[in-house]
C-alpha positions in Angstrom: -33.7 -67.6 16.0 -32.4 -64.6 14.5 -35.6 -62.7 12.4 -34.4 -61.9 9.5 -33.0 -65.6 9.0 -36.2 -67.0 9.9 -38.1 -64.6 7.5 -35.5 -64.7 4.5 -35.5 -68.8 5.1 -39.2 -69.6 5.7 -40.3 -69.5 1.9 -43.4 -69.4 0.3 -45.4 -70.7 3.8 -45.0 -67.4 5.5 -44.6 -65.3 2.8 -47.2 -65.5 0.5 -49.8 -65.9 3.2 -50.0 -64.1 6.4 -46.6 -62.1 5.6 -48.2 -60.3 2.9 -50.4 -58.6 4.5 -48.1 -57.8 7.8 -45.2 -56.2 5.8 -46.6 -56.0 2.4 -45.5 -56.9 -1.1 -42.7 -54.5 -2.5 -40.7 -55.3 1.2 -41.5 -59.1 -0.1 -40.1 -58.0 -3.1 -36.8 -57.0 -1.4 -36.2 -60.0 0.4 -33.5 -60.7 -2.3 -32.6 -57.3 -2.7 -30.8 -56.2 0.7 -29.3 -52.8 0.9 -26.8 -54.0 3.8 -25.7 -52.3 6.6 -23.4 -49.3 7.1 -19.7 -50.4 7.5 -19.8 -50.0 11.6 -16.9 -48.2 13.1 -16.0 -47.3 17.0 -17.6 -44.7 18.5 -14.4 -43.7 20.2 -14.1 -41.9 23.5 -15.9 -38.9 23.1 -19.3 -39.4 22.9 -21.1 -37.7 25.8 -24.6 -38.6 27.4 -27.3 -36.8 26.4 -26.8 -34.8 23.6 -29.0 -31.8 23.2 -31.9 -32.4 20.7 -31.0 -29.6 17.7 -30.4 -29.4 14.7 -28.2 -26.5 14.4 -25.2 -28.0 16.7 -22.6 -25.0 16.0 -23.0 -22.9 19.2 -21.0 -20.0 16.8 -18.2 -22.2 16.5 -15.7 -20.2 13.9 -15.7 -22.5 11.1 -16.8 -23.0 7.1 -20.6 -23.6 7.3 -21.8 -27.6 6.5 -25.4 -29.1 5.8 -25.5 -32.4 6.3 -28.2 -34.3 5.3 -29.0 -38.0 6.8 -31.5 -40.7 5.7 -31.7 -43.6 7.7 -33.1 -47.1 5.7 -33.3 -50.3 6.9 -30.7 -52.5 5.7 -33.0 -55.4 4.7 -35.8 -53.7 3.7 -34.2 -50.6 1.7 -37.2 -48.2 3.0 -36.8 -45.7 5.1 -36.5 -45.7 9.3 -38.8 -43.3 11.0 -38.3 -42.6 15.1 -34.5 -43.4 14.8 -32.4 -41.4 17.3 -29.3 -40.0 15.0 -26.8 -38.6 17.2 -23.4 -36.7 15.5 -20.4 -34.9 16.7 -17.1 -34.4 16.0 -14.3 -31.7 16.4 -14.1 -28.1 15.9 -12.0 -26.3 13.4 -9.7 -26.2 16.3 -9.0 -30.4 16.5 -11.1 -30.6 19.7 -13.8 -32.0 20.5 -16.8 -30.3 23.4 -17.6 -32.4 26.6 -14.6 -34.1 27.5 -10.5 -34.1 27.9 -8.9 -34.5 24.3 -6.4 -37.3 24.2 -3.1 -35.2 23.2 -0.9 -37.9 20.6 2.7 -37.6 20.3 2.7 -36.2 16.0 6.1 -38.5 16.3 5.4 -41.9 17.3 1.7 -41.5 17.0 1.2 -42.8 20.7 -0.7 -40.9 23.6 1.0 -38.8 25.4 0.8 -37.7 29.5 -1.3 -34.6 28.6 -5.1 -33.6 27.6 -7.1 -30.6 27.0 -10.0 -30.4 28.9 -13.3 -29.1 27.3 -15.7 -30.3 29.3 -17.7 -26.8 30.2 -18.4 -26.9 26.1 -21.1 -28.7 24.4 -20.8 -26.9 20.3 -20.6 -29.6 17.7 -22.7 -32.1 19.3 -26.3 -32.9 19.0 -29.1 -35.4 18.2 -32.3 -35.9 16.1 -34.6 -38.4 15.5 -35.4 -39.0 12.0 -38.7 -38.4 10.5 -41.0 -40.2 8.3 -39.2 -40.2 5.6 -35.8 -41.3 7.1 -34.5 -37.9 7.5 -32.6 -35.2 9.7 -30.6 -33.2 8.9 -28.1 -31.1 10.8 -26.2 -27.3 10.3 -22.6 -27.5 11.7 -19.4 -26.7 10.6 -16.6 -28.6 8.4 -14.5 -31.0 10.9 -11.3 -30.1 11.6 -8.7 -32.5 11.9 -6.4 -34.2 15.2 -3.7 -36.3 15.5 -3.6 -39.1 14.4 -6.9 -39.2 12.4 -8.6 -38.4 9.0 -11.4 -35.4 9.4 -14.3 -37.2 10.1 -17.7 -37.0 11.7 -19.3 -39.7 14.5 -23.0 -40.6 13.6 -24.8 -43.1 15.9 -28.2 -44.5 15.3 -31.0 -46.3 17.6 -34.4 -47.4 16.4 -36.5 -46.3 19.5 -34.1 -46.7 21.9 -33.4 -50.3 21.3 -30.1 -50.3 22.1 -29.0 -53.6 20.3 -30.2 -51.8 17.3 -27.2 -48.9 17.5 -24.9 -48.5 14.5 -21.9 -46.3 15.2 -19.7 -45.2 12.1 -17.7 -42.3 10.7 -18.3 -40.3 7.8 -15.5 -38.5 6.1 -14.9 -35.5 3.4 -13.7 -35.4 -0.3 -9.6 -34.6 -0.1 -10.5 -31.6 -2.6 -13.2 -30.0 -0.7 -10.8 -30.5 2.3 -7.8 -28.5 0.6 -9.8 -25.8 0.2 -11.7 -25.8 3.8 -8.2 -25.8 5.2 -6.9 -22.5 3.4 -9.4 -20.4 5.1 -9.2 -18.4 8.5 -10.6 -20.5 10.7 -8.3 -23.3 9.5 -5.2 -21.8 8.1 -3.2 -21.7 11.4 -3.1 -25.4 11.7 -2.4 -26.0 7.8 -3.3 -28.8 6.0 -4.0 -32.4 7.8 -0.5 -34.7 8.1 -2.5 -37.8 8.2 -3.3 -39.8 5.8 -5.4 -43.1 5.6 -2.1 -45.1 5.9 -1.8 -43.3 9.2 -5.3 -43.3 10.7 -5.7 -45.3 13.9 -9.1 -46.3 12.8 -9.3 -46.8 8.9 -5.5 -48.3 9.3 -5.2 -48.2 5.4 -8.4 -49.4 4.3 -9.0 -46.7 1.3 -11.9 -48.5 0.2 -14.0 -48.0 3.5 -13.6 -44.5 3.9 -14.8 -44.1 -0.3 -17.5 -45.9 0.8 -18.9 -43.4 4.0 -17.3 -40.5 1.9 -20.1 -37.3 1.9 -20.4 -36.3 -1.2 -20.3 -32.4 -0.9 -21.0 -29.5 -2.9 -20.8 -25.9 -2.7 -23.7 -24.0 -0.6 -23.8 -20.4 -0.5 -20.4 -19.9 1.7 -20.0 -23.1 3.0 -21.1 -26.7 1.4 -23.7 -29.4 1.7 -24.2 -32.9 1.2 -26.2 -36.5 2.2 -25.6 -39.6 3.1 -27.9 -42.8 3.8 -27.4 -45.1 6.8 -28.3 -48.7 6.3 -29.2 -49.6 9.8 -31.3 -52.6 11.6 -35.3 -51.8 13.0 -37.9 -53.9 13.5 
Protein backbone atom coordinates (compact mmCIF):
# COMPACT_ATOMS: atom_id res chain seq x y z
CA UNK A 1 0.00 0.00 0.00
CA UNK A 2 1.25 3.28 -1.00
CA UNK A 3 2.51 5.28 2.48
CA UNK A 4 1.26 8.24 2.34
CA UNK A 5 -2.32 6.73 1.61
CA UNK A 6 -2.01 4.53 4.34
CA UNK A 7 -0.87 7.42 6.78
CA UNK A 8 -3.31 10.19 5.37
CA UNK A 9 -6.25 7.36 5.61
CA UNK A 10 -5.49 5.53 8.93
CA UNK A 11 -7.11 8.32 11.32
CA UNK A 12 -6.96 8.88 14.69
CA UNK A 13 -5.57 5.02 15.50
CA UNK A 14 -2.12 5.78 14.18
CA UNK A 15 -1.97 9.17 14.56
CA UNK A 16 -2.70 10.21 17.74
CA UNK A 17 -0.77 7.31 19.32
CA UNK A 18 2.43 5.92 18.19
CA UNK A 19 2.65 8.47 15.07
CA UNK A 20 3.03 11.24 17.32
CA UNK A 21 5.87 10.57 18.60
CA UNK A 22 7.65 9.03 15.18
CA UNK A 23 6.98 12.12 13.08
CA UNK A 24 5.74 14.62 15.51
CA UNK A 25 2.80 17.02 15.82
CA UNK A 26 3.18 20.11 13.51
CA UNK A 27 3.89 17.23 10.39
CA UNK A 28 0.44 15.79 11.95
CA UNK A 29 -0.72 19.08 11.65
CA UNK A 30 0.04 19.14 7.84
CA UNK A 31 -1.57 16.05 6.94
CA UNK A 32 -4.33 18.32 5.53
CA UNK A 33 -2.09 20.85 4.44
CA UNK A 34 0.02 19.27 1.50
CA UNK A 35 2.42 21.45 -0.35
CA UNK A 36 2.25 19.13 -3.59
CA UNK A 37 4.88 18.19 -5.80
CA UNK A 38 6.77 20.13 -8.41
CA UNK A 39 5.10 19.99 -11.91
CA UNK A 40 7.58 17.08 -13.27
CA UNK A 41 8.99 17.61 -16.73
CA UNK A 42 11.57 15.32 -18.96
CA UNK A 43 14.85 15.36 -18.35
CA UNK A 44 15.58 15.36 -22.02
CA UNK A 45 18.70 14.01 -23.55
CA UNK A 46 21.40 15.66 -22.13
CA UNK A 47 21.87 14.81 -18.82
CA UNK A 48 25.31 13.15 -18.36
CA UNK A 49 26.49 10.65 -15.53
CA UNK A 50 28.15 11.81 -12.84
CA UNK A 51 28.05 15.33 -12.59
CA UNK A 52 30.96 16.92 -10.69
CA UNK A 53 29.90 17.87 -7.07
CA UNK A 54 30.29 22.00 -7.15
CA UNK A 55 28.72 24.56 -6.66
CA UNK A 56 30.13 27.07 -8.95
CA UNK A 57 29.33 25.10 -12.38
CA UNK A 58 30.63 27.94 -14.83
CA UNK A 59 34.14 26.67 -15.86
CA UNK A 60 34.51 30.70 -17.17
CA UNK A 61 31.80 30.28 -19.44
CA UNK A 62 31.26 33.97 -20.99
CA UNK A 63 27.93 34.81 -19.83
CA UNK A 64 25.81 37.35 -17.30
CA UNK A 65 26.52 35.91 -13.82
CA UNK A 66 23.28 33.89 -12.00
CA UNK A 67 22.76 32.76 -8.26
CA UNK A 68 20.44 30.42 -7.94
CA UNK A 69 19.20 29.42 -4.86
CA UNK A 70 17.32 25.85 -4.27
CA UNK A 71 15.26 24.51 -1.33
CA UNK A 72 14.11 21.19 -1.48
CA UNK A 73 10.63 20.43 0.84
CA UNK A 74 8.72 17.48 0.96
CA UNK A 75 5.58 17.67 -0.80
CA UNK A 76 3.47 16.24 2.00
CA UNK A 77 5.12 17.40 4.83
CA UNK A 78 6.01 21.07 3.71
CA UNK A 79 9.49 20.89 5.78
CA UNK A 80 12.49 20.87 4.34
CA UNK A 81 14.63 17.70 2.67
CA UNK A 82 18.18 17.27 3.89
CA UNK A 83 20.73 14.65 1.94
CA UNK A 84 18.84 15.30 -1.38
CA UNK A 85 21.14 15.01 -4.47
CA UNK A 86 20.17 18.28 -6.68
CA UNK A 87 21.69 18.02 -9.90
CA UNK A 88 21.27 21.17 -12.64
CA UNK A 89 22.51 22.04 -16.12
CA UNK A 90 21.54 23.59 -18.93
CA UNK A 91 23.10 25.50 -21.99
CA UNK A 92 25.62 28.10 -22.42
CA UNK A 93 25.14 31.54 -23.64
CA UNK A 94 26.10 29.86 -26.84
CA UNK A 95 22.61 27.40 -27.05
CA UNK A 96 24.82 24.34 -26.31
CA UNK A 97 24.86 22.33 -23.90
CA UNK A 98 28.62 20.38 -22.28
CA UNK A 99 28.88 16.48 -22.44
CA UNK A 100 27.18 15.49 -25.31
CA UNK A 101 26.27 16.04 -29.30
CA UNK A 102 23.46 18.94 -29.53
CA UNK A 103 20.52 17.90 -31.51
CA UNK A 104 20.66 20.64 -34.48
CA UNK A 105 16.44 21.54 -35.24
CA UNK A 106 15.50 22.73 -38.57
CA UNK A 107 14.29 26.92 -37.17
CA UNK A 108 11.66 26.05 -40.18
CA UNK A 109 9.73 23.04 -39.56
CA UNK A 110 10.94 22.72 -36.09
CA UNK A 111 12.03 18.99 -36.77
CA UNK A 112 15.63 17.50 -36.20
CA UNK A 113 17.72 17.76 -38.67
CA UNK A 114 20.92 15.15 -40.03
CA UNK A 115 23.48 17.28 -38.04
CA UNK A 116 24.81 17.78 -34.31
CA UNK A 117 27.51 19.63 -32.52
CA UNK A 118 29.54 17.61 -30.58
CA UNK A 119 30.67 18.85 -27.07
CA UNK A 120 31.49 16.13 -25.41
CA UNK A 121 35.31 17.03 -24.17
CA UNK A 122 33.24 20.04 -22.12
CA UNK A 123 31.77 19.60 -18.80
CA UNK A 124 30.84 23.93 -17.83
CA UNK A 125 27.30 24.40 -16.86
CA UNK A 126 26.75 21.18 -15.21
CA UNK A 127 26.97 20.13 -11.61
CA UNK A 128 25.36 18.63 -8.48
CA UNK A 129 24.85 19.27 -4.67
CA UNK A 130 23.24 17.66 -2.06
CA UNK A 131 21.07 19.81 -0.02
CA UNK A 132 21.78 20.59 3.48
CA UNK A 133 19.80 20.71 6.61
CA UNK A 134 17.80 23.17 5.83
CA UNK A 135 16.79 22.14 2.30
CA UNK A 136 19.32 24.18 0.60
CA UNK A 137 22.07 24.52 -2.21
CA UNK A 138 22.68 26.79 -4.04
CA UNK A 139 24.61 27.09 -7.25
CA UNK A 140 26.80 30.19 -9.23
CA UNK A 141 26.33 29.78 -13.10
CA UNK A 142 25.45 31.87 -15.72
CA UNK A 143 21.93 33.00 -17.34
CA UNK A 144 20.77 30.11 -20.00
CA UNK A 145 20.93 30.83 -23.32
CA UNK A 146 18.41 29.73 -25.56
CA UNK A 147 18.16 26.63 -28.66
CA UNK A 148 15.83 25.78 -31.03
CA UNK A 149 13.05 25.04 -30.46
CA UNK A 150 12.88 25.75 -26.71
CA UNK A 151 12.18 28.48 -23.99
CA UNK A 152 15.57 29.35 -21.84
CA UNK A 153 15.35 27.08 -19.19
CA UNK A 154 17.35 25.22 -16.59
CA UNK A 155 17.16 21.06 -15.87
CA UNK A 156 17.04 20.42 -12.00
CA UNK A 157 16.81 16.70 -10.87
CA UNK A 158 16.41 15.59 -7.30
CA UNK A 159 16.99 12.20 -5.38
CA UNK A 160 16.44 11.61 -1.68
CA UNK A 161 19.65 9.45 -0.87
CA UNK A 162 19.87 7.84 -3.90
CA UNK A 163 16.47 6.39 -3.92
CA UNK A 164 15.95 6.50 -7.33
CA UNK A 165 12.07 6.19 -7.33
CA UNK A 166 12.25 9.26 -5.35
CA UNK A 167 13.74 11.49 -8.54
CA UNK A 168 11.81 14.51 -9.69
CA UNK A 169 13.02 16.03 -12.97
CA UNK A 170 11.62 19.57 -14.00
CA UNK A 171 12.62 22.77 -15.70
CA UNK A 172 12.85 26.03 -14.32
CA UNK A 173 12.55 29.08 -16.56
CA UNK A 174 13.35 33.06 -16.46
CA UNK A 175 11.07 36.34 -16.32
CA UNK A 176 10.59 37.54 -20.22
CA UNK A 177 11.91 41.07 -18.88
CA UNK A 178 15.02 39.89 -17.19
CA UNK A 179 15.56 37.87 -20.44
CA UNK A 180 15.33 40.99 -22.86
CA UNK A 181 17.84 42.52 -21.08
CA UNK A 182 20.26 39.34 -20.62
CA UNK A 183 20.00 39.01 -24.41
CA UNK A 184 21.36 42.66 -25.34
CA UNK A 185 24.65 42.10 -23.76
CA UNK A 186 27.93 40.68 -25.40
CA UNK A 187 27.86 37.37 -24.62
CA UNK A 188 24.31 37.17 -26.01
CA UNK A 189 23.84 39.82 -28.63
CA UNK A 190 25.13 37.83 -31.58
CA UNK A 191 22.32 35.43 -31.45
CA UNK A 192 19.59 38.23 -30.70
CA UNK A 193 16.68 37.71 -28.88
CA UNK A 194 14.92 34.00 -28.52
CA UNK A 195 12.32 33.15 -31.59
CA UNK A 196 10.38 30.81 -29.42
CA UNK A 197 7.78 31.21 -27.67
CA UNK A 198 5.66 29.00 -25.24
CA UNK A 199 3.31 28.34 -28.27
CA UNK A 200 6.43 26.90 -29.89
CA UNK A 201 8.15 24.96 -27.16
CA UNK A 202 8.43 21.23 -27.67
CA UNK A 203 8.08 20.69 -24.07
CA UNK A 204 5.61 23.36 -22.39
CA UNK A 205 3.53 23.05 -25.96
CA UNK A 206 1.49 26.12 -24.82
CA UNK A 207 0.90 25.56 -21.43
CA UNK A 208 1.63 29.33 -20.05
CA UNK A 209 0.44 28.47 -16.79
CA UNK A 210 3.15 25.80 -16.03
CA UNK A 211 6.03 27.65 -16.85
CA UNK A 212 4.49 30.90 -14.39
CA UNK A 213 4.44 28.35 -12.01
CA UNK A 214 8.52 27.10 -12.16
CA UNK A 215 9.28 30.73 -13.23
CA UNK A 216 12.58 32.00 -10.88
CA UNK A 217 11.88 34.95 -9.71
CA UNK A 218 15.07 37.09 -10.25
CA UNK A 219 16.46 40.17 -9.27
CA UNK A 220 19.41 42.29 -9.87
CA UNK A 221 22.93 41.12 -8.07
CA UNK A 222 25.81 43.19 -8.45
CA UNK A 223 26.47 42.50 -12.41
CA UNK A 224 24.39 39.70 -12.86
CA UNK A 225 21.08 38.52 -10.97
CA UNK A 226 19.84 36.15 -8.31
CA UNK A 227 16.92 34.33 -7.35
CA UNK A 228 15.23 30.93 -5.45
CA UNK A 229 13.00 28.56 -5.98
CA UNK A 230 11.53 25.55 -3.74
CA UNK A 231 11.12 22.03 -5.05
CA UNK A 232 8.32 20.04 -3.58
CA UNK A 233 9.73 16.54 -3.93
CA UNK A 234 8.88 12.97 -2.26
CA UNK A 235 11.41 11.43 0.87
CA UNK A 236 10.79 9.27 3.29
Amino acid sequence: MDRRKFIAGAGGAILTSHASSVFGTSNIANLNNACGPTTRLTRGPYLTPNSPLRSDIRENSPGVPLKLELTVIDDRWCTPISECVVDIWHCGANGLYSGVDNIVFNPDTLRVSDQAINMKDKSYLRGHQVTDENGKVVFTTIYPGWYMPRLAHIHVRVVWRDVEWTALDTQLYLPADVERAVYQTAAYAARGPNPIGVDRDIVMKGDAEAVRNLTVTLERDGDGYKGNFEIAATSL
